[in-house]
C-alpha positions as CSV (number, residue, x, y, z in Angstrom):
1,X,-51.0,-21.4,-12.7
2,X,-48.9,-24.2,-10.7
3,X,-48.0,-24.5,-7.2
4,X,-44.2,-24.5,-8.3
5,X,-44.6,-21.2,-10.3
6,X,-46.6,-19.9,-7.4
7,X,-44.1,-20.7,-4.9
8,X,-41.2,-19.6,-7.0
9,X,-42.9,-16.1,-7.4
10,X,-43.0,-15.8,-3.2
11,X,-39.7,-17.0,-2.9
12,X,-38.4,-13.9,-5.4
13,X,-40.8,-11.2,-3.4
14,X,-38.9,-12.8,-0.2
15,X,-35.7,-12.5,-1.7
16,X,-36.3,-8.7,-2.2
17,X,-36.4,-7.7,0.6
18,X,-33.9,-10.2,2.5
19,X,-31.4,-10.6,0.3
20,X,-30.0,-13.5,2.3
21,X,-32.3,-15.9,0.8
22,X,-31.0,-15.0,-3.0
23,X,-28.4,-18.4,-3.4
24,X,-31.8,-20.6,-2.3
25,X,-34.1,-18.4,-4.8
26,X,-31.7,-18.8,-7.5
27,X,-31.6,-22.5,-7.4
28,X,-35.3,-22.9,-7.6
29,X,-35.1,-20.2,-10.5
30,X,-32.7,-22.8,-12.4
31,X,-35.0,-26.2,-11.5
32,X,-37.9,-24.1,-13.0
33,X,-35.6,-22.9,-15.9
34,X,-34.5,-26.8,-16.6
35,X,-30.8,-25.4,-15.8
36,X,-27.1,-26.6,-13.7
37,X,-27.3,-23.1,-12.2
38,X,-28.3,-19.7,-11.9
39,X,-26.7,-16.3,-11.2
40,X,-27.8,-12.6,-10.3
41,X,-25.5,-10.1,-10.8
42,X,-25.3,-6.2,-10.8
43,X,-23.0,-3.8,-12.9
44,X,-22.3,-0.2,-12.2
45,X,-19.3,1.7,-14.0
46,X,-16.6,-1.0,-13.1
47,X,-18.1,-2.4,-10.1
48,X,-19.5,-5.6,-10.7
49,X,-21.2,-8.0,-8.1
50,X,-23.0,-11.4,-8.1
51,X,-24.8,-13.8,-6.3
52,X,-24.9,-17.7,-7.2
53,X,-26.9,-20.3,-6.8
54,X,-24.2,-23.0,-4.7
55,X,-24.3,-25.2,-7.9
56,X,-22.4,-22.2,-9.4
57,X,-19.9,-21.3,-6.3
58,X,-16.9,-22.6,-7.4
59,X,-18.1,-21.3,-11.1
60,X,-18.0,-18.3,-10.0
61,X,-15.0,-18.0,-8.4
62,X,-13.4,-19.8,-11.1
63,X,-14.6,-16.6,-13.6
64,X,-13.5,-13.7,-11.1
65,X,-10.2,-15.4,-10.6
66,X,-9.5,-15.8,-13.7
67,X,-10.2,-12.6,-15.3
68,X,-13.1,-13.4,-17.3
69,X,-15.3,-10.3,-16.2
70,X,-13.2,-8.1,-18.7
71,X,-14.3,-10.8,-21.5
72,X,-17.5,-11.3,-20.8
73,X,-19.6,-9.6,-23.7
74,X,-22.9,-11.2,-23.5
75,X,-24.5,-8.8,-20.5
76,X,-23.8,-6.0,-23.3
77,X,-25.7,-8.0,-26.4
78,X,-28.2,-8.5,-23.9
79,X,-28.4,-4.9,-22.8
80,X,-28.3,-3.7,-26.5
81,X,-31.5,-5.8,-27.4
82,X,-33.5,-3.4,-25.1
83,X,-35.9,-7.0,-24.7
84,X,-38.6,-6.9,-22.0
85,X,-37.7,-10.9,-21.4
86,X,-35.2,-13.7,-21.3
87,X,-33.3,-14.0,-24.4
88,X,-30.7,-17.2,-25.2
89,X,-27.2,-17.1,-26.3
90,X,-28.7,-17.8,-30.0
91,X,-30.6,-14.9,-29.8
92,X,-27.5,-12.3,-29.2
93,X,-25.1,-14.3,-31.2
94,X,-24.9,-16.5,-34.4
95,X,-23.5,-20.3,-33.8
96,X,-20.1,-19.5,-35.4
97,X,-19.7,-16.6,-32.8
98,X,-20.5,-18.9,-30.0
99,X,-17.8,-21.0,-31.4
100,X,-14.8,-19.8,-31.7
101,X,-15.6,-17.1,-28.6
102,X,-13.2,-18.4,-25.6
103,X,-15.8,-17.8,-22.9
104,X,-18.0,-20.4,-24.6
105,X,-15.2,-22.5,-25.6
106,X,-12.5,-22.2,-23.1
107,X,-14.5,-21.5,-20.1
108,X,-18.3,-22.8,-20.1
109,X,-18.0,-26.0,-22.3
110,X,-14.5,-27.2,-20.4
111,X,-17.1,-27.2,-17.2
112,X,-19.8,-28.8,-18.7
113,X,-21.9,-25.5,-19.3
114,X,-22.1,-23.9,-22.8
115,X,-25.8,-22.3,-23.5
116,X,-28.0,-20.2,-21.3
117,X,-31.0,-17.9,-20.9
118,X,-30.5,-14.8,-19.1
119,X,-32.7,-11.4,-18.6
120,X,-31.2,-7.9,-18.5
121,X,-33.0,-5.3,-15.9
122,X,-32.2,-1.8,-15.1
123,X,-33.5,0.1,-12.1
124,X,-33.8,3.5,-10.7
125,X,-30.8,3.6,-8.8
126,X,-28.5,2.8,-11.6
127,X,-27.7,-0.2,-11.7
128,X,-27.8,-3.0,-14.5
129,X,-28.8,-6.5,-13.2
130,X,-28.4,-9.6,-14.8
131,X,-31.0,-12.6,-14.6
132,X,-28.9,-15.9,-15.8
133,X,-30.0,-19.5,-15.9
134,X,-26.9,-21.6,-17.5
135,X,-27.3,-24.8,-18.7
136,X,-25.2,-27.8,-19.4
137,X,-23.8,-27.8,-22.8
138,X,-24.8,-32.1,-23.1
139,X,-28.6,-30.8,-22.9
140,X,-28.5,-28.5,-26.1
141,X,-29.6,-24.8,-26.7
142,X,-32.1,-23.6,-24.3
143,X,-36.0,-24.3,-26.0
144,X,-38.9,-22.0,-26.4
145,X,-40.7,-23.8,-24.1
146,X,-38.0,-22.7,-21.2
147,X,-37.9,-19.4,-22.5
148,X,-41.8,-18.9,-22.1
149,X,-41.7,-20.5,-18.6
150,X,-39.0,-17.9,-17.8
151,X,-40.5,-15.2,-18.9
152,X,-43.9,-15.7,-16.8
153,X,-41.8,-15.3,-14.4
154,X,-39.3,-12.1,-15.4
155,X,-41.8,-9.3,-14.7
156,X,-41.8,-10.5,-11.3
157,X,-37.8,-10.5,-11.1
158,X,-38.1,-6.7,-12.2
159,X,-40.3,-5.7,-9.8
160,X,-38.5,-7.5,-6.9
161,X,-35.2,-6.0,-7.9
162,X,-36.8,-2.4,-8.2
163,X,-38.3,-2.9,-5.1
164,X,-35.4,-3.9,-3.4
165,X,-33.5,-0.7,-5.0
166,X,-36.4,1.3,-3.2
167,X,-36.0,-0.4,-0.4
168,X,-32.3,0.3,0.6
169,X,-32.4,4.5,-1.3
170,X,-35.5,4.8,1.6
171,X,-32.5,3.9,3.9
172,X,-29.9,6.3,2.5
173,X,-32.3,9.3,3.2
174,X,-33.0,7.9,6.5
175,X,-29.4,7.6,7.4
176,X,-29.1,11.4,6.4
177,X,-32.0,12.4,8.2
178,X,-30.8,10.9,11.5
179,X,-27.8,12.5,11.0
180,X,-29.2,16.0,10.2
181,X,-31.1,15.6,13.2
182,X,-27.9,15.5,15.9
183,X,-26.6,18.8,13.4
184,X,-24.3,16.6,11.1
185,X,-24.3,17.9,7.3
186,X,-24.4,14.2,5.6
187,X,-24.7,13.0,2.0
188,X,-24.8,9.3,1.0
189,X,-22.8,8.7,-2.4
190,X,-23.1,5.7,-5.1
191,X,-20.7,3.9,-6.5
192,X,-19.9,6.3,-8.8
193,X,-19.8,9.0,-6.6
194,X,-23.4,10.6,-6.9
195,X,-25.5,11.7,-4.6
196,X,-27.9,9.1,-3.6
197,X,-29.4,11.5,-0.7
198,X,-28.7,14.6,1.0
199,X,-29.9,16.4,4.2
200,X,-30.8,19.8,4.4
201,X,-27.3,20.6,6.3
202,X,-25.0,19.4,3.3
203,X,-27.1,21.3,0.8
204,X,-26.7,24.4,2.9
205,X,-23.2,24.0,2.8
206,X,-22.8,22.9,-0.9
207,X,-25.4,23.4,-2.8
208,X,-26.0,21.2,-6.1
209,X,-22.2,20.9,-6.7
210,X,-21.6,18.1,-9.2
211,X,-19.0,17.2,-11.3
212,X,-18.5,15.0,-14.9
213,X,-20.6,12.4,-14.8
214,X,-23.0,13.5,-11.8
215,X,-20.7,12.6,-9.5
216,X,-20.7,14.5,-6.0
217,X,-18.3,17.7,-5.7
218,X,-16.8,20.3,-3.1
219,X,-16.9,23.9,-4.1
220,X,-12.9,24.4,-3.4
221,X,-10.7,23.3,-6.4
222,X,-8.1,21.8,-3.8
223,X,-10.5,19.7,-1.5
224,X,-12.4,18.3,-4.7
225,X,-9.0,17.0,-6.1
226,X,-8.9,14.8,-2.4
227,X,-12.6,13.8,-2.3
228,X,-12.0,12.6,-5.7
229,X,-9.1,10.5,-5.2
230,X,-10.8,9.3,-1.5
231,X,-13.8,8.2,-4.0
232,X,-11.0,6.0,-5.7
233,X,-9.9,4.4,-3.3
234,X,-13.5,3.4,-2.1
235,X,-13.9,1.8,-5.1
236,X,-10.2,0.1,-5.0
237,X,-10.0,-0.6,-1.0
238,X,-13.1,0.1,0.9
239,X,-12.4,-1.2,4.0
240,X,-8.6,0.3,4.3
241,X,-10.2,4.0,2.7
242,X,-12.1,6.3,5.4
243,X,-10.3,10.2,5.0
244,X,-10.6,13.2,6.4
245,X,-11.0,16.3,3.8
246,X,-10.1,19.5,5.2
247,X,-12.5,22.5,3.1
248,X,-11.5,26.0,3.2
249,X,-13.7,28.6,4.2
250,X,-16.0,30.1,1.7
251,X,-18.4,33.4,1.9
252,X,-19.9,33.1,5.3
253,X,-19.2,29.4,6.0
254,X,-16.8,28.6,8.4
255,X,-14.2,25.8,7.0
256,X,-15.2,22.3,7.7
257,X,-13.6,18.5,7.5
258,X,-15.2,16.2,4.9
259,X,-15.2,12.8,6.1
260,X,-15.4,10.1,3.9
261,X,-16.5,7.1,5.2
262,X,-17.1,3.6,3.5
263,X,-20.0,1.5,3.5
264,X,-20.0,-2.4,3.8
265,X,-21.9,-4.3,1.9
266,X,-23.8,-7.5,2.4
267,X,-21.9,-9.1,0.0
268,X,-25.2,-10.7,-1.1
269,X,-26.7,-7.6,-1.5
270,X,-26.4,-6.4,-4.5
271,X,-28.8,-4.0,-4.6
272,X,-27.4,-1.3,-2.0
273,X,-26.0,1.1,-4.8
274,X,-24.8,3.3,-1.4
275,X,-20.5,2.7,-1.6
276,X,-19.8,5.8,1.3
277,X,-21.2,8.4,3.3
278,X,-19.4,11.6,3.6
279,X,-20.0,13.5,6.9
280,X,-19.0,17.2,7.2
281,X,-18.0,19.0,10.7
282,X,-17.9,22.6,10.2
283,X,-15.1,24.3,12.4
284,X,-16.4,27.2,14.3
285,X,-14.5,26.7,16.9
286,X,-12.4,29.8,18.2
287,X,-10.0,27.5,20.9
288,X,-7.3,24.5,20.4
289,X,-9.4,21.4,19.8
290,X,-8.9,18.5,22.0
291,X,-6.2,15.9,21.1
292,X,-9.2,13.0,20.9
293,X,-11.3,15.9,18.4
294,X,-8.0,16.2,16.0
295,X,-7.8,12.6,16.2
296,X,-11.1,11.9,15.0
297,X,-11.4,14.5,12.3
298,X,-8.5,13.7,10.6
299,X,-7.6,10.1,11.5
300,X,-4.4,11.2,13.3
301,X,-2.1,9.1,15.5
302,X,-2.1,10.2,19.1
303,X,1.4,11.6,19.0
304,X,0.7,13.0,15.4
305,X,-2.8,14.5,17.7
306,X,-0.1,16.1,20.5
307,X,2.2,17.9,17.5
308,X,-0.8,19.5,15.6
309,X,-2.2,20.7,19.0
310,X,1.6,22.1,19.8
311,X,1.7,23.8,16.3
312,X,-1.1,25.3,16.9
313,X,-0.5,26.9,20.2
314,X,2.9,28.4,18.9
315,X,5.2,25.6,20.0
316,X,8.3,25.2,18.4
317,X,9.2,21.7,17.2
318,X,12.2,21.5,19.9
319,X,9.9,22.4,22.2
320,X,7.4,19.7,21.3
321,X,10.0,17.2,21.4
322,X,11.2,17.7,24.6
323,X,7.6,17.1,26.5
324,X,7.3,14.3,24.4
325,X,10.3,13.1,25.9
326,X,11.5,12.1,21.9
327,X,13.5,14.2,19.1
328,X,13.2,16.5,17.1
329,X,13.2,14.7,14.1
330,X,10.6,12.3,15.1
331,X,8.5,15.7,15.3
332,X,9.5,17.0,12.3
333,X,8.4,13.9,10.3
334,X,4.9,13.5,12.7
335,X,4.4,17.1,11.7
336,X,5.0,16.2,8.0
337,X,2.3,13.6,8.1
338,X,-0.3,15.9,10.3
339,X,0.3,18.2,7.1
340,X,-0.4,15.5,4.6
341,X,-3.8,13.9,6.3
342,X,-4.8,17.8,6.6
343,X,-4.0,18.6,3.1
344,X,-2.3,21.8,3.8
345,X,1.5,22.9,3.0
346,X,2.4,25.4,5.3
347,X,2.4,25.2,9.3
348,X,0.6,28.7,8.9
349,X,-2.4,26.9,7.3
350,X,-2.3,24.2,9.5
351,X,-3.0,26.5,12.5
352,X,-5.4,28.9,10.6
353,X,-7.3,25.5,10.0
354,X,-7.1,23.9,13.2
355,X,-8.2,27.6,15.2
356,X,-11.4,27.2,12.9
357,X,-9.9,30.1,10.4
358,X,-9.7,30.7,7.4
359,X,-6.7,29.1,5.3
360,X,-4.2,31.2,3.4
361,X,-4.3,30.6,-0.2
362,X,-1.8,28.1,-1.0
């Protein structure tokens, strides 16, 4: 066994579990793999991440910007094969495919690239991950000689990236534990919505609710519809797409606010399947909440704060407007957006939620 393959082998096990050392990994992956390059990427659903090593930055950004994700078939040949190893682009297509497919013809050769070596990995967290070497289209199709180097080495890229999955789902549950422990009902949701963990709280309060395709569910019709399109906009927006759920009551539970909160990502970590947490405040509560408590739970304005707590303790909207020192109308359209973030339709629900009641049936 060499020193090189040695050292390569630490600097994958390193790369694990600090995912900041991936670009420098990668690079040594492609020296040992006789390649310009070499890429790790992750799939799950329509999300799709990667990591390069720097010969491949401006590659990279090059295939995102230009659309090629939505052409790129050869992660699905290599998924299909089911193969325990690296496989080349002759062994998912024939020549003639290669050659008149535009990603090989209009994208790889034009930048000097054209065949490649690549290894296809799933782990228990769901996600599919991609092992690439590319190499420059001048040198010829990637030997059997490579291919056997690579492959000493591809049990060791499966375990680092399953470790690494490990790694981060022991963090979910922590997360959720620390938050079970100050009383907060918390759940940690994937990118498609499932439930990565869940403290005891949240399954008090929601049981095993899941919807089409595992993904995480509220028991009320109404409430699932929002957490739904919240999870949406996760995926579309997730720094502009933290909301605030109200829940109607249900049997002996009080209602609650579901707050859905996104995670950010190391963008190269690609292995933290977690996209949001969703916290849920019960409200048992039997007196006006504070204008800073309205604020947070359902990301209201400070003057949209003062006209919920003002609907709530009977004031009429003329009324409100004049200790507000503004108009009526003003009111009336704050009032129309306290109603929106709340997801209710009549002022009567509004204060049966906000008193920590139970809301009329719409």
């Amino acid at each position: 066994m060499s020193i090189e393959f040695e050292t390569l082998v630490d600097r994958v096990y390193e790369a694990a579990a600090v995912p900041g050392l991936w670009p420098a990994t990668l690079a040594e992956l492609s020296s040992y793999g006789e390649g310009g390059g070499a890429l790790l990427f992750t799939s799950q659903g329509q999300d799709f991440r990667f990591i390069a090593s720097p010969e491949l930055d401006g590659f990279m950004t090059e295939f995102m910007a230009g659309g090629w994700v939505a052409h790129n078939d050869r992660p699905a040949r290599l998924f299909a094969k089911q193969h325990a190893g690296f496989l080349t682009d002759l062994d998912v297509y024939t020549r003639e495919e290669i050659d008149r497919n535009p990603l090989f013809t209009d994208f790889l050769r034009p930048r000097g690239l054209g065949w490649g070596a690549a290894s296809a990995i799933s782990v228990p967290s769901g996600e599919r991950i991609v092992f690439d070497v590319e190499r420059a289209f001048a040198d010829g199709p990637v030997p059997a000689s490579v291919v056997e180097r690579l492959n000493a080495v591809r049990p060791h890229l499966a375990r680092a990236a399953a470790l690494s999955a490990r790694l981060h789902l022991q963090a979910v549950q922590g997360a959720v534990d620390v938050l079970a422990s100050v009383g907060l009902p918390a759940a940690v949701l994937g990118r498609q919505g499932q439930a990565l963990a869940m403290n005891q709280g949240c399954q008090a309060l929601l049981g095993t609710t899941l919807r089409e395709g595992g993904r995480f569910g509220l028991a009320d019709t109404g409430a699932d519809k929002l957490l739904a399109e919240a999870l949406d906009c996760v995926a579309a927006a997730p720094l502009l797409s933290a909301r605030s759920i109200p829940m109607p009551a249900r049997e002996d539970e009080p209602p609650a606010v579901v707050h859905v909160l996104p995670l950010r990502r190391s963008a190269r970590d690609l292995f933290t399947a977690a996209s949001a947490i969703v916290i849920i405040t019960p409200l048992t509560q039997r007196q006006l909440p504070g204008l800073s408590v309205l604020e947070g739970l359902f990301d209201l304005t400070p003057a949209e704060a003062r006209v919920a707590r003002g609907i709530v303790g009977c004031q009429k909207v003329d009324q409100i407007a004049k200790e507000a020192g503004t108009s009526a109308q003003t009111v009336r359209s704050q009032l129309k957006s306290v109603m929106a973030k709340t997801g209710v339709g009549r002022q009567a629900e509004l204060v049966r939620l906000l008193s920590g009641t139970v809301l009329a049936a719409p």
